[in-house]
N, CA, C and O atoms as a Tinker XYZ file with bonds, in Angstrom:
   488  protein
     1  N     34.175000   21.343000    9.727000    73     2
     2  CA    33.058000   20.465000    9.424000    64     1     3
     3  C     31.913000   21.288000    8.853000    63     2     4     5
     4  O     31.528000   22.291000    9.455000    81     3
     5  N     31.262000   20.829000    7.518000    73     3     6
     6  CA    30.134000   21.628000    7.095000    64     5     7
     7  C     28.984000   21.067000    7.795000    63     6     8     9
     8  O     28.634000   19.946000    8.161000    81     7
     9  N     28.350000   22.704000    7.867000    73     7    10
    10  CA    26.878000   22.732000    9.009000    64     9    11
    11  C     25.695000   22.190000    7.884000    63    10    12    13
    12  O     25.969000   21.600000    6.838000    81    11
    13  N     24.909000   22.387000    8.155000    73    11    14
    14  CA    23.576000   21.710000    7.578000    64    13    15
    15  C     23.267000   22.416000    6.393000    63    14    16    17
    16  O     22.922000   21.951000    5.307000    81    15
    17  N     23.514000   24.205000    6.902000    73    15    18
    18  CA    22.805000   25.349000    5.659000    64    17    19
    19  C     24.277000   25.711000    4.834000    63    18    20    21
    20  O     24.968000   26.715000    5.003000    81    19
    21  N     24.470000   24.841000    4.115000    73    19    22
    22  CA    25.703000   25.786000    3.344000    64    21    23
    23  C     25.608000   26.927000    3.230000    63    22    24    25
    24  O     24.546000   27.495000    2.978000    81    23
    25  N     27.245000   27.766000    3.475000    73    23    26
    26  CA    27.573000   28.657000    3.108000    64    25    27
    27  C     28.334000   29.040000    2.249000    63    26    28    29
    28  O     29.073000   28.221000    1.702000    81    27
    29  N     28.360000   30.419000    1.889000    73    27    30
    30  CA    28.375000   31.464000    0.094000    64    29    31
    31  C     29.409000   32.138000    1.194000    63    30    32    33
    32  O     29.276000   32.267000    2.411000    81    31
    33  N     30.349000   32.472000    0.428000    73    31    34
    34  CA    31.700000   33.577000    0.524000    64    33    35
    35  C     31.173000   34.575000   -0.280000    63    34    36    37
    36  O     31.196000   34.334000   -1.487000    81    35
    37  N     30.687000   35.675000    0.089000    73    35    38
    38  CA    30.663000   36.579000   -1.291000    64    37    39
    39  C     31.464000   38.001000   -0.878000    63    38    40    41
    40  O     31.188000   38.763000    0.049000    81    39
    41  N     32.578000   38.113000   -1.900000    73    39    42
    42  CA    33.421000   39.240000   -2.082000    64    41    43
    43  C     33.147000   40.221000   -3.337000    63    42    44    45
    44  O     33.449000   40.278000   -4.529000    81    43
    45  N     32.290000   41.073000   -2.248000    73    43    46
    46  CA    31.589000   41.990000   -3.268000    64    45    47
    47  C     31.978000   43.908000   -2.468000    63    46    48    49
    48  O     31.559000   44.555000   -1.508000    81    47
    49  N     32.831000   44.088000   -3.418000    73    47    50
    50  CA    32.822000   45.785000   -2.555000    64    49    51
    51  C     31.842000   47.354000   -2.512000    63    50    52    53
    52  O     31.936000   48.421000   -1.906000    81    51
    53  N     30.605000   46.567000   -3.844000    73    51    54
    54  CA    29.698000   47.455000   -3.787000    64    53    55
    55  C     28.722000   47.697000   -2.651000    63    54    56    57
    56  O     27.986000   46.721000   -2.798000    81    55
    57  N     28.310000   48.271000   -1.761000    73    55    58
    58  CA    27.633000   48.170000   -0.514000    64    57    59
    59  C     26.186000   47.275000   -0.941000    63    58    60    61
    60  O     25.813000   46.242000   -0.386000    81    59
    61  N     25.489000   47.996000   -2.103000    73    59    62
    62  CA    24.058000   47.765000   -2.199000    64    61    63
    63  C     24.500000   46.587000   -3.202000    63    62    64    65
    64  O     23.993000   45.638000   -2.604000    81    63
    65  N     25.055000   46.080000   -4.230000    73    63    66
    66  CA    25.170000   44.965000   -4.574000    64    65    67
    67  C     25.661000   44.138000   -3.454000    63    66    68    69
    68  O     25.127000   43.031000   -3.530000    81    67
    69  N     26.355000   44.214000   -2.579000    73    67    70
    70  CA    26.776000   42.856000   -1.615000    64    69    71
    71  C     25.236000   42.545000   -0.594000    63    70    72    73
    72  O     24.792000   41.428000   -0.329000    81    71
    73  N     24.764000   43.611000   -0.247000    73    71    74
    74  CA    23.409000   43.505000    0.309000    64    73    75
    75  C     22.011000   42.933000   -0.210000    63    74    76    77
    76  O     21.038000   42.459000    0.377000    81    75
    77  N     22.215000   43.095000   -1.117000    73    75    78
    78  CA    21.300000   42.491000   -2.753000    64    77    79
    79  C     21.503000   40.551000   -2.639000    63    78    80    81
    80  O     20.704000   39.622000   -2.519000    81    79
    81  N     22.824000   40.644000   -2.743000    73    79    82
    82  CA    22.855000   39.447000   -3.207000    64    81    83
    83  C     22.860000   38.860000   -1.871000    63    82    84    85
    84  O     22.337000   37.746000   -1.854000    81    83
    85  N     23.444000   39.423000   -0.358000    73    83    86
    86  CA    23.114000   38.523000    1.212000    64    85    87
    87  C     21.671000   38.235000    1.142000    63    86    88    89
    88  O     21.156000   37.142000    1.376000    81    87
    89  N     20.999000   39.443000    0.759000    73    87    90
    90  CA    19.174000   38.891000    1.027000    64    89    91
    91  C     19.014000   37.655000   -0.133000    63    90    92    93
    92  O     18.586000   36.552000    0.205000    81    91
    93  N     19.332000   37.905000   -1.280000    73    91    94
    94  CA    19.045000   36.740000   -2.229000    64    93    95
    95  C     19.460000   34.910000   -1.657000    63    94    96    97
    96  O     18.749000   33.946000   -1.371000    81    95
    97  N     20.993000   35.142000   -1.704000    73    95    98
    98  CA    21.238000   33.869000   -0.688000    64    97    99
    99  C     20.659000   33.147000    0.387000    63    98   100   101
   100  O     20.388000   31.954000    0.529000    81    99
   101  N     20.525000   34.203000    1.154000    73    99   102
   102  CA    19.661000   33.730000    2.558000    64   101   103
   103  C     18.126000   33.534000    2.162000    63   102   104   105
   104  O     17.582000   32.472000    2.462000    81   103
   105  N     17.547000   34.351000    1.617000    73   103   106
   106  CA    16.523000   33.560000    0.834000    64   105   107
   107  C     16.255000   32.705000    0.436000    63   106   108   109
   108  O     15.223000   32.077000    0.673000    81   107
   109  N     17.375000   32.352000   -0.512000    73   107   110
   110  CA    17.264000   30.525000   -1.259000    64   109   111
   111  C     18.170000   29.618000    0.117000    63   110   112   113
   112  O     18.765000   28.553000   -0.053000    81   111
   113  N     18.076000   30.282000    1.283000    73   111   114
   114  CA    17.780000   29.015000    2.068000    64   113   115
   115  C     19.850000   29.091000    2.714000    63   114   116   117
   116  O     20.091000   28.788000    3.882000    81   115
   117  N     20.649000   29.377000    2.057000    73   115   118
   118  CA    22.377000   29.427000    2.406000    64   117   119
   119  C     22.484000   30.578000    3.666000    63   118   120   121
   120  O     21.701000   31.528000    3.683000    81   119
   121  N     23.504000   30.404000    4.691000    73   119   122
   122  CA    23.828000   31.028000    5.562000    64   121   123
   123  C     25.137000   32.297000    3.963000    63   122   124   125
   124  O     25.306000   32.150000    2.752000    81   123
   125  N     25.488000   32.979000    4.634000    73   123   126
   126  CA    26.485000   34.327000    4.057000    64   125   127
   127  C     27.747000   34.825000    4.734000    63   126   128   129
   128  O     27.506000   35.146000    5.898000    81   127
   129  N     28.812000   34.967000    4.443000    73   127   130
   130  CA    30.004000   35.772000    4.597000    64   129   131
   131  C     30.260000   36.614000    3.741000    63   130   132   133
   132  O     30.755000   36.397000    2.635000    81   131
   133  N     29.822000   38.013000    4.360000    73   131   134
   134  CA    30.088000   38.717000    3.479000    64   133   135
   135  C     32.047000   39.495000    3.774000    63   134   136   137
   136  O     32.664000   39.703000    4.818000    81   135
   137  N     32.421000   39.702000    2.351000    73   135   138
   138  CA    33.827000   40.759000    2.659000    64   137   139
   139  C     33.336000   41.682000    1.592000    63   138   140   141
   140  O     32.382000   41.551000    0.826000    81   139
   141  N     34.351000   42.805000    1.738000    73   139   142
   142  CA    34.467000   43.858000    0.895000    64   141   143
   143  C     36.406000   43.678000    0.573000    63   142   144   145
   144  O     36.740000   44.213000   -0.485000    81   143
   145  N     37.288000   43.171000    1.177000    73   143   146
   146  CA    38.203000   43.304000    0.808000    64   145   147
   147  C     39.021000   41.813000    0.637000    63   146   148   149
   148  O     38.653000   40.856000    1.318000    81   147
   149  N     40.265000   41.675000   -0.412000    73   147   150
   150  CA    40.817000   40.640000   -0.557000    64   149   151
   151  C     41.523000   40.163000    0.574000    63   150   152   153
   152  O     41.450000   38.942000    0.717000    81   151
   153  N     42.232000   40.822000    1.479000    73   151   154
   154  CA    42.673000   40.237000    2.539000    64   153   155
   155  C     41.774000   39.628000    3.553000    63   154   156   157
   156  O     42.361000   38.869000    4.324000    81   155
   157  N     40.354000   39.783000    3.770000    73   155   158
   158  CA    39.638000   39.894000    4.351000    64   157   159
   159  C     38.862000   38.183000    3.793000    63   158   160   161
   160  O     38.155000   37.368000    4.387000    81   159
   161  N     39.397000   38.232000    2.498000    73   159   162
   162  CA    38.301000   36.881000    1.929000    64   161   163
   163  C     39.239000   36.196000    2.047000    63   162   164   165
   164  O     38.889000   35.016000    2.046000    81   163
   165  N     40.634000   36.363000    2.188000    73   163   166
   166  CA    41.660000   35.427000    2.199000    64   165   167
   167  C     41.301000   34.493000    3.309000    63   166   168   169
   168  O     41.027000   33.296000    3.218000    81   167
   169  N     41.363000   35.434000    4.636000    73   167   170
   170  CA    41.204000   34.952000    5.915000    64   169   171
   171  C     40.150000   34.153000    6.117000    63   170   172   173
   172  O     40.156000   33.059000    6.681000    81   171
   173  N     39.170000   34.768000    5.607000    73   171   174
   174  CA    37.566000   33.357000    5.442000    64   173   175
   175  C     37.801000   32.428000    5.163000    63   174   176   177
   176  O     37.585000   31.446000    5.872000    81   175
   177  N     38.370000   32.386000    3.943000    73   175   178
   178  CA    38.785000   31.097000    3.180000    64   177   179
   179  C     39.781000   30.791000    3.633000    63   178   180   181
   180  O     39.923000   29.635000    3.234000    81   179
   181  N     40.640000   31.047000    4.240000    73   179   182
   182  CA    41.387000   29.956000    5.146000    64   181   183
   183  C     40.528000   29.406000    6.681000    63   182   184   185
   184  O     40.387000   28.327000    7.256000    81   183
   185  N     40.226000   30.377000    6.840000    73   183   186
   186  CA    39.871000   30.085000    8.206000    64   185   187
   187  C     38.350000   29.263000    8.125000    63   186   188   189
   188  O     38.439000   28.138000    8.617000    81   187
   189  N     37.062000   29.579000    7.636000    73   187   190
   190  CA    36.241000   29.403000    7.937000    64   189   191
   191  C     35.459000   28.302000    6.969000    63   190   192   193
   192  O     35.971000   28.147000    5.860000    81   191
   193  N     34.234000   27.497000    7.280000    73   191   194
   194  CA    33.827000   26.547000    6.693000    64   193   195
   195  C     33.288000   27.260000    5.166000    63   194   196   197
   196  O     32.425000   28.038000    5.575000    81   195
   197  N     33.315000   27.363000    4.155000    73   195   198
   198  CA    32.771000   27.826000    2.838000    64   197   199
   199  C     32.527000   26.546000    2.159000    63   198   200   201
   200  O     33.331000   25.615000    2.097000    81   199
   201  N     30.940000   26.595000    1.481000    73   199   202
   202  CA    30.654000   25.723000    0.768000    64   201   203
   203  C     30.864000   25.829000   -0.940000    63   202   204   205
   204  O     31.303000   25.039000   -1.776000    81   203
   205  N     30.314000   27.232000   -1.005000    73   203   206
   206  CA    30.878000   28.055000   -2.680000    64   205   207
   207  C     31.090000   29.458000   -2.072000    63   206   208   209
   208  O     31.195000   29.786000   -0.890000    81   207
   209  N     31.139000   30.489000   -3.645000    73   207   210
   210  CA    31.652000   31.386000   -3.693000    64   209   211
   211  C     31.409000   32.472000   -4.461000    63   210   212   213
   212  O     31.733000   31.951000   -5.529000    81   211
   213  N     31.121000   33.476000   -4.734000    73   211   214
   214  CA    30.379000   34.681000   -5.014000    64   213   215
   215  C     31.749000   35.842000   -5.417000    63   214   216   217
   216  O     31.726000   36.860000   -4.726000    81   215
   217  N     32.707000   35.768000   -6.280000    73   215   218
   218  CA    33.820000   36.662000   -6.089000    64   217   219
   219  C     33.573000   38.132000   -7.150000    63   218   220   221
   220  O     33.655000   38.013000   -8.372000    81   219
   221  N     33.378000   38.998000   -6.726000    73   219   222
   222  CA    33.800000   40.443000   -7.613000    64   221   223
   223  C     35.129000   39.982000   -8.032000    63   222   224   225
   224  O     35.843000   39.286000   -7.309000    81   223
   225  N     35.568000   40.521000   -9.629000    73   223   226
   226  CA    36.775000   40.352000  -10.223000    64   225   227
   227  C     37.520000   41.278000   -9.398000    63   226   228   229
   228  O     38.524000   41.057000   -8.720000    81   227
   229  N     36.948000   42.221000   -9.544000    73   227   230
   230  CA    37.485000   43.554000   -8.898000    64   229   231
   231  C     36.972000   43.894000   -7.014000    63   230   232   233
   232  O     35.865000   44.173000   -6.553000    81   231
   233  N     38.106000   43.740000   -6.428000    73   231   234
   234  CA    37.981000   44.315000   -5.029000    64   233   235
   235  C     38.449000   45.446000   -4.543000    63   234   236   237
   236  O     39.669000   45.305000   -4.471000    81   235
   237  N     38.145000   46.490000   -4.169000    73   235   238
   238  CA    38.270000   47.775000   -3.918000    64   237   239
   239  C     39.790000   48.232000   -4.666000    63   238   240   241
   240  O     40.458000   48.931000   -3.905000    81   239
   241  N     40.381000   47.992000   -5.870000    73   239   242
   242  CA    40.715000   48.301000   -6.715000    64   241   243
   243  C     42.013000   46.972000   -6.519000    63   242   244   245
   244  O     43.049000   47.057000   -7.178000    81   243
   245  N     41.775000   45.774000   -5.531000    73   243   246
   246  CA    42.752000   44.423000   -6.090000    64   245   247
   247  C     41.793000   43.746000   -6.468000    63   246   248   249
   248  O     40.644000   43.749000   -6.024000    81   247
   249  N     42.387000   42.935000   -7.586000    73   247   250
   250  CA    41.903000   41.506000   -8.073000    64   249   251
   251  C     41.984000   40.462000   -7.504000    63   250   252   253
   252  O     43.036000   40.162000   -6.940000    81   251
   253  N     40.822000   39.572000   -7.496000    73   251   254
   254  CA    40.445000   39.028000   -6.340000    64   253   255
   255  C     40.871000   37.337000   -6.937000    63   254   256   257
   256  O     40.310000   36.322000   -6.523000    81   255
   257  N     42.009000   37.356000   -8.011000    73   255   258
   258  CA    42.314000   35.955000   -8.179000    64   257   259
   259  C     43.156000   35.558000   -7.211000    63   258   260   261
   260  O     43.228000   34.347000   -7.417000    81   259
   261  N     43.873000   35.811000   -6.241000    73   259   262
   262  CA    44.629000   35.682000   -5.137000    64   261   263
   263  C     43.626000   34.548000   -4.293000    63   262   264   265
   264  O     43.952000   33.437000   -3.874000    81   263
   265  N     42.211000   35.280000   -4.197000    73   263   266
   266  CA    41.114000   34.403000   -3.503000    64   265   267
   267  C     40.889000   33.089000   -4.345000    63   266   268   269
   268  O     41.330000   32.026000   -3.907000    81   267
   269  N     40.411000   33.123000   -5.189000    73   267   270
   270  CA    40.009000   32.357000   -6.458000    64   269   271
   271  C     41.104000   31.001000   -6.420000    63   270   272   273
   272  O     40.839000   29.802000   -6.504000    81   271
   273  N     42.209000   31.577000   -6.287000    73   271   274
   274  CA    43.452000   30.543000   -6.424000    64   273   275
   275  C     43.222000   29.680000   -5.011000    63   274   276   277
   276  O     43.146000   28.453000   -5.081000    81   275
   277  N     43.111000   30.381000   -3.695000    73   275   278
   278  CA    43.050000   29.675000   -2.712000    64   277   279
   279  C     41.409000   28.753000   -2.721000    63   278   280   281
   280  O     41.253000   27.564000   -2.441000    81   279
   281  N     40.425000   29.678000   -3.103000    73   279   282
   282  CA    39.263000   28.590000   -3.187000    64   281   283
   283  C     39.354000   26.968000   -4.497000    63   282   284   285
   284  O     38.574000   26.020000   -4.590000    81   283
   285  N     40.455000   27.233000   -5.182000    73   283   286
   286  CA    39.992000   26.201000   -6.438000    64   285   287
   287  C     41.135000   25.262000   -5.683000    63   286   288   289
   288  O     40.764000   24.088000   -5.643000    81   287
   289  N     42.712000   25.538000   -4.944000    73   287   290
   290  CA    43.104000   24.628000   -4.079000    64   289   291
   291  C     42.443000   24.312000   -2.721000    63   290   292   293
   292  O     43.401000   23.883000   -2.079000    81   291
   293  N     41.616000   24.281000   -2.093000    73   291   294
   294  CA    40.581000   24.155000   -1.463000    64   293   295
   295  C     39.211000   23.293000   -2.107000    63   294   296   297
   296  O     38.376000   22.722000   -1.406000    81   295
   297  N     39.203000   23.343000   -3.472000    73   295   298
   298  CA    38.192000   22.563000   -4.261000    64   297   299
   299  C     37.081000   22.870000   -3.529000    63   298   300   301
   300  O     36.424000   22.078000   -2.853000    81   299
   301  N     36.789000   24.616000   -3.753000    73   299   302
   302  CA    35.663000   25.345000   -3.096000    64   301   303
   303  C     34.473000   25.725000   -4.406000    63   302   304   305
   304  O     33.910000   26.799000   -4.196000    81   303
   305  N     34.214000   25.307000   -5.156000    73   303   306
   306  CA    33.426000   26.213000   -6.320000    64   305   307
   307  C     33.220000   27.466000   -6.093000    63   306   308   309
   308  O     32.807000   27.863000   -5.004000    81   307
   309  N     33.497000   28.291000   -7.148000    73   307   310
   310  CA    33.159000   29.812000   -7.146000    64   309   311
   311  C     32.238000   30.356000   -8.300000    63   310   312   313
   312  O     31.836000   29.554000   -9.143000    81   311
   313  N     32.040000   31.100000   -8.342000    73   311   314
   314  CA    31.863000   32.237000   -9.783000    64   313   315
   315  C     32.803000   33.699000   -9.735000    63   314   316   317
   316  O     33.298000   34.276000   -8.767000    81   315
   317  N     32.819000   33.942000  -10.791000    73   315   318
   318  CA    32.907000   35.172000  -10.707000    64   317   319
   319  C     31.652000   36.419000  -11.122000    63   318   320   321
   320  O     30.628000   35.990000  -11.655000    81   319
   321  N     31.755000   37.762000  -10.893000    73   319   322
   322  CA    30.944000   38.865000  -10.633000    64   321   323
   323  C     31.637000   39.401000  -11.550000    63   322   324   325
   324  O     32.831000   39.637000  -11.365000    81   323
   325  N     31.041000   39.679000  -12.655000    73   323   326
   326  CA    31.485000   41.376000  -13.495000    64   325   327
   327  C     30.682000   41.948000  -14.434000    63   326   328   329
   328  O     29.690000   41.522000  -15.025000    81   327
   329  N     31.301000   43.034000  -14.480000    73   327   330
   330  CA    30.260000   44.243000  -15.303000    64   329   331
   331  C     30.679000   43.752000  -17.008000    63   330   332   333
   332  O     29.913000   43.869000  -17.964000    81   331
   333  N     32.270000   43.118000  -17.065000    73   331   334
   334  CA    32.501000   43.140000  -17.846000    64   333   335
   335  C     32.920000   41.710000  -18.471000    63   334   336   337
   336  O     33.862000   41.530000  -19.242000    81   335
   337  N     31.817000   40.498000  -17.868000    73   335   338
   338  CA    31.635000   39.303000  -18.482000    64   337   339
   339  C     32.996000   38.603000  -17.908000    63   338   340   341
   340  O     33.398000   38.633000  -16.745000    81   339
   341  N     33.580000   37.984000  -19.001000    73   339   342
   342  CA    34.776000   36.850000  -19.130000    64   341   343
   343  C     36.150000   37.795000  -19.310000    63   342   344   345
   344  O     37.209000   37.565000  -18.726000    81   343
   345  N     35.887000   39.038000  -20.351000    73   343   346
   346  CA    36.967000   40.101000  -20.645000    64   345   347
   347  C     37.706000   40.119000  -19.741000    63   346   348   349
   348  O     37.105000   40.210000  -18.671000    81   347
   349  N     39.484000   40.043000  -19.598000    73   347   350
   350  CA    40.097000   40.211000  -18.232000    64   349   351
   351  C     40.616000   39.360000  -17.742000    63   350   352   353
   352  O     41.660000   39.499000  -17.106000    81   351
   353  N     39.758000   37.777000  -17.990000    73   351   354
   354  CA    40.268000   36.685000  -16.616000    64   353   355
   355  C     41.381000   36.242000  -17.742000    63   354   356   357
   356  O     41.453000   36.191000  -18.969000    81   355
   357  N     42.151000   35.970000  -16.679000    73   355   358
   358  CA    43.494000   35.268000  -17.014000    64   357   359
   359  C     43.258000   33.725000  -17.583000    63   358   360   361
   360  O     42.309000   33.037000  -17.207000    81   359
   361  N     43.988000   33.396000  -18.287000    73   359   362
   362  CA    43.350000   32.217000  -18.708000    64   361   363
   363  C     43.052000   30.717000  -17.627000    63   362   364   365
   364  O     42.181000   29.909000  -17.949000    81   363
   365  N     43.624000   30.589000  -16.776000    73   363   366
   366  CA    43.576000   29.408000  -15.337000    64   365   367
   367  C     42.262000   29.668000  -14.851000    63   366   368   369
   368  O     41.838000   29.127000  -13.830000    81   367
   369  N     41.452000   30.650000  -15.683000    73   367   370
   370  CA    40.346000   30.941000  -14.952000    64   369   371
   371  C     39.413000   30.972000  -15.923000    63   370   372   373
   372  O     38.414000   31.592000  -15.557000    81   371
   373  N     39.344000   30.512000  -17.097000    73   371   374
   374  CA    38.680000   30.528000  -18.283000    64   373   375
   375  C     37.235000   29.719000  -18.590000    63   374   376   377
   376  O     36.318000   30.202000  -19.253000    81   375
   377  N     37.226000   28.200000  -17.881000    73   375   378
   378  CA    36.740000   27.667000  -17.325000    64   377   379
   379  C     35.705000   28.152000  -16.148000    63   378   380   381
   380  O     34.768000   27.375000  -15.962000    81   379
   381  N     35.743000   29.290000  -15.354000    73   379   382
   382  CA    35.379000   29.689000  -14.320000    64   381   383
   383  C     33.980000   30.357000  -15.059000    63   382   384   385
   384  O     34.160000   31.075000  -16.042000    81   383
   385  N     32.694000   30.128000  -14.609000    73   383   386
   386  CA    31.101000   30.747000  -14.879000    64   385   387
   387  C     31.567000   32.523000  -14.455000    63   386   388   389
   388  O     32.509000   32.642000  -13.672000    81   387
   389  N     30.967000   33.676000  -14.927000    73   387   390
   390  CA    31.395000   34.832000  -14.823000    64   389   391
   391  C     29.676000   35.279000  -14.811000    63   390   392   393
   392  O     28.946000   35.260000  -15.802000    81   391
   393  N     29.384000   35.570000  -13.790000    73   391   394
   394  CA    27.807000   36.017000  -13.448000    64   393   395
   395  C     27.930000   37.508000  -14.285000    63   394   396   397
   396  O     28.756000   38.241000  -13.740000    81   395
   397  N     27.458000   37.948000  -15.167000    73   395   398
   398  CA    27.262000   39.825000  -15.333000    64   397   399
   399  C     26.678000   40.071000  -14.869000    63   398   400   401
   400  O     25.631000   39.516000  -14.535000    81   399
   401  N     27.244000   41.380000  -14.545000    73   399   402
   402  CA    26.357000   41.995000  -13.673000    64   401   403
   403  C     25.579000   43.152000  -14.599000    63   402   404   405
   404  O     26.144000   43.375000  -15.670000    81   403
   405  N     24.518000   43.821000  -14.371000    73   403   406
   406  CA    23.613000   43.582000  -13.052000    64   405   407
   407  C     23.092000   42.321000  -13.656000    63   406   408   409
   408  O     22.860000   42.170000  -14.856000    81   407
   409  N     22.856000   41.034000  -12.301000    73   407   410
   410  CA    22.201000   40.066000  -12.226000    64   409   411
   411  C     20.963000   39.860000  -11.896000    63   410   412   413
   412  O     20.437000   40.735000  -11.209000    81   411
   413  N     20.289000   38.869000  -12.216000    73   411   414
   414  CA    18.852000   38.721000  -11.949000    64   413   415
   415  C     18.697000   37.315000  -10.554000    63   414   416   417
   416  O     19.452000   36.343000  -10.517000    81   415
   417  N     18.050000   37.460000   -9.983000    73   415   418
   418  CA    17.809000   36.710000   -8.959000    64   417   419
   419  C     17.922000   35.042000   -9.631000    63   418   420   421
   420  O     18.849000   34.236000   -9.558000    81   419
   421  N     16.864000   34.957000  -10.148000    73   419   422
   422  CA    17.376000   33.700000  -10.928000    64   421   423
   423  C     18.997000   33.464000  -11.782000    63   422   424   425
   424  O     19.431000   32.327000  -11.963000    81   423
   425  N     19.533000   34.341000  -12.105000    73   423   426
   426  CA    21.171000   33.818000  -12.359000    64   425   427
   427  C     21.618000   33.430000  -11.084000    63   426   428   429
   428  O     22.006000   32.262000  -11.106000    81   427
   429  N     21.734000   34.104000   -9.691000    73   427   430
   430  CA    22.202000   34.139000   -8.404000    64   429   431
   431  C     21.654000   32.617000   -8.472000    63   430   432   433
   432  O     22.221000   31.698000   -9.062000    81   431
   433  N     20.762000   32.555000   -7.944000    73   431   434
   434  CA    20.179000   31.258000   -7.457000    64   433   435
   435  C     20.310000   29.799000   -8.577000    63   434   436   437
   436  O     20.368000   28.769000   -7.906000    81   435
   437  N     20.343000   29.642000   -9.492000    73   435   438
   438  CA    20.853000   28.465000  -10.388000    64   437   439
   439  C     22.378000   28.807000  -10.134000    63   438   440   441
   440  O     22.839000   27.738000   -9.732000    81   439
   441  N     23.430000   29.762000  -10.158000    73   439   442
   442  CA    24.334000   29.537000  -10.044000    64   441   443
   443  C     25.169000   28.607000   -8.536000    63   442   444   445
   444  O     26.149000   27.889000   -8.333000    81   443
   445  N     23.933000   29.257000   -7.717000    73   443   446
   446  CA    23.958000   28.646000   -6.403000    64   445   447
   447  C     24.119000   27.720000   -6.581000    63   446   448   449
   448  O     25.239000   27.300000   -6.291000    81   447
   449  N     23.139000   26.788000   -7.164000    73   447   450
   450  CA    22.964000   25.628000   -7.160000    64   449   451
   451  C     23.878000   24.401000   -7.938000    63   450   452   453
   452  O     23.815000   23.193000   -7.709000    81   451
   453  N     24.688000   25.062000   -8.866000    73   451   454
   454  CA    25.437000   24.644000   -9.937000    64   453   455
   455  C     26.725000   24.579000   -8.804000    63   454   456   457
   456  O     27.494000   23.623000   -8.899000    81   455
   457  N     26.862000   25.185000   -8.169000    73   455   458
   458  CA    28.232000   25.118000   -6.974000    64   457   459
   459  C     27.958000   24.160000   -6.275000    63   458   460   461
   460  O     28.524000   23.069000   -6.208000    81   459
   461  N     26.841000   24.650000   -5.588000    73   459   462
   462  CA    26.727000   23.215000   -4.562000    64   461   463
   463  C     26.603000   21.783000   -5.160000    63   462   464   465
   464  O     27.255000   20.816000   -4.767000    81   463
   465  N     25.964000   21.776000   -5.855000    73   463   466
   466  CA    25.975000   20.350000   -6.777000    64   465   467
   467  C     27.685000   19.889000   -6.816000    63   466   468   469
   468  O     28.166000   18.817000   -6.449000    81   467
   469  N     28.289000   20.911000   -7.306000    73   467   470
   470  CA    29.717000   20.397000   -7.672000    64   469   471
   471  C     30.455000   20.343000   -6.557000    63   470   472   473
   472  O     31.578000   19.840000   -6.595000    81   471
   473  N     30.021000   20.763000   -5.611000    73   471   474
   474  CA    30.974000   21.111000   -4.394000    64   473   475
   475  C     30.795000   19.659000   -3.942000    63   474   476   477
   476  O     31.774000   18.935000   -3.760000    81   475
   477  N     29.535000   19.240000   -3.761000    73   475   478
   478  CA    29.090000   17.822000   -3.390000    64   477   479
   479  C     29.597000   16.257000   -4.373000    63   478   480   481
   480  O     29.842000   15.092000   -4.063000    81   479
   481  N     29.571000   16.934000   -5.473000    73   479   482
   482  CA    30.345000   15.742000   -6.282000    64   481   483
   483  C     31.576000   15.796000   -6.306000    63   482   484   485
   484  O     32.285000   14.963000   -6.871000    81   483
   485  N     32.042000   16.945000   -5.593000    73   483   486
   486  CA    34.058000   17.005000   -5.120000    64   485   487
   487  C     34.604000   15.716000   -4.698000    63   486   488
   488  O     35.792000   15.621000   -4.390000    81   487
């Protein structure tokens, strides 16, 4: 059952970028799960309430469409995180918003909002 403060999955393996973006979230008001690894976001996302999603392409050297696949059967909204834009995604994922990084607080936060909106019109 979703709680009152939606929550952000974010699978990010950089220390100071995943910390960056927990203060940003919780700021604009969302509770946070943070992972650093794909097995680790698997288990969230099965297990735990997620409202959207925050994914690094890249997780400590796996690709984190394994997650991606379980959040879009779940009809979880995500983004993706990269240095290197859209370059890379497989096409089932083409469609998918790709935040570059480095991001600005305002990308984080409208993207926020672009999830939850959709998560709610699910």
């Amino acid at each position: 059952m979703s709680s009152a403060t939606p929550c952000i999955l974010v699978a990010e393996d950089e220390m100071l970028v995943a910390m960056t973006l927990e203060d940003v979230i919780q700021r604009a008001g969302f509770s946070v799960l943070l992972t650093a690894r794909l097995s680790q976001g698997m288990e969230l996302a099965a297990t735990e309430w997620v409202d959207a999603a925050i994914l690094d392409i890249n997780l400590a050297g796996e690709d984190s469409f394994p997650l991606a696949a379980e959040l879009r059967r779940r009809k979880i909204p995500f983004v993706f995180a990269s240095g290197y834009g859209s370059d890379g995604l497989p096409d089932e994922y083409r469609d998918v918003e790709v935040l570059l990084k480095p991001y600005s607080v305002k990308h984080i936060e409208d993207a926020l909002d672009r999830m939850i909106a959709a998560g709610r019109a699910a």
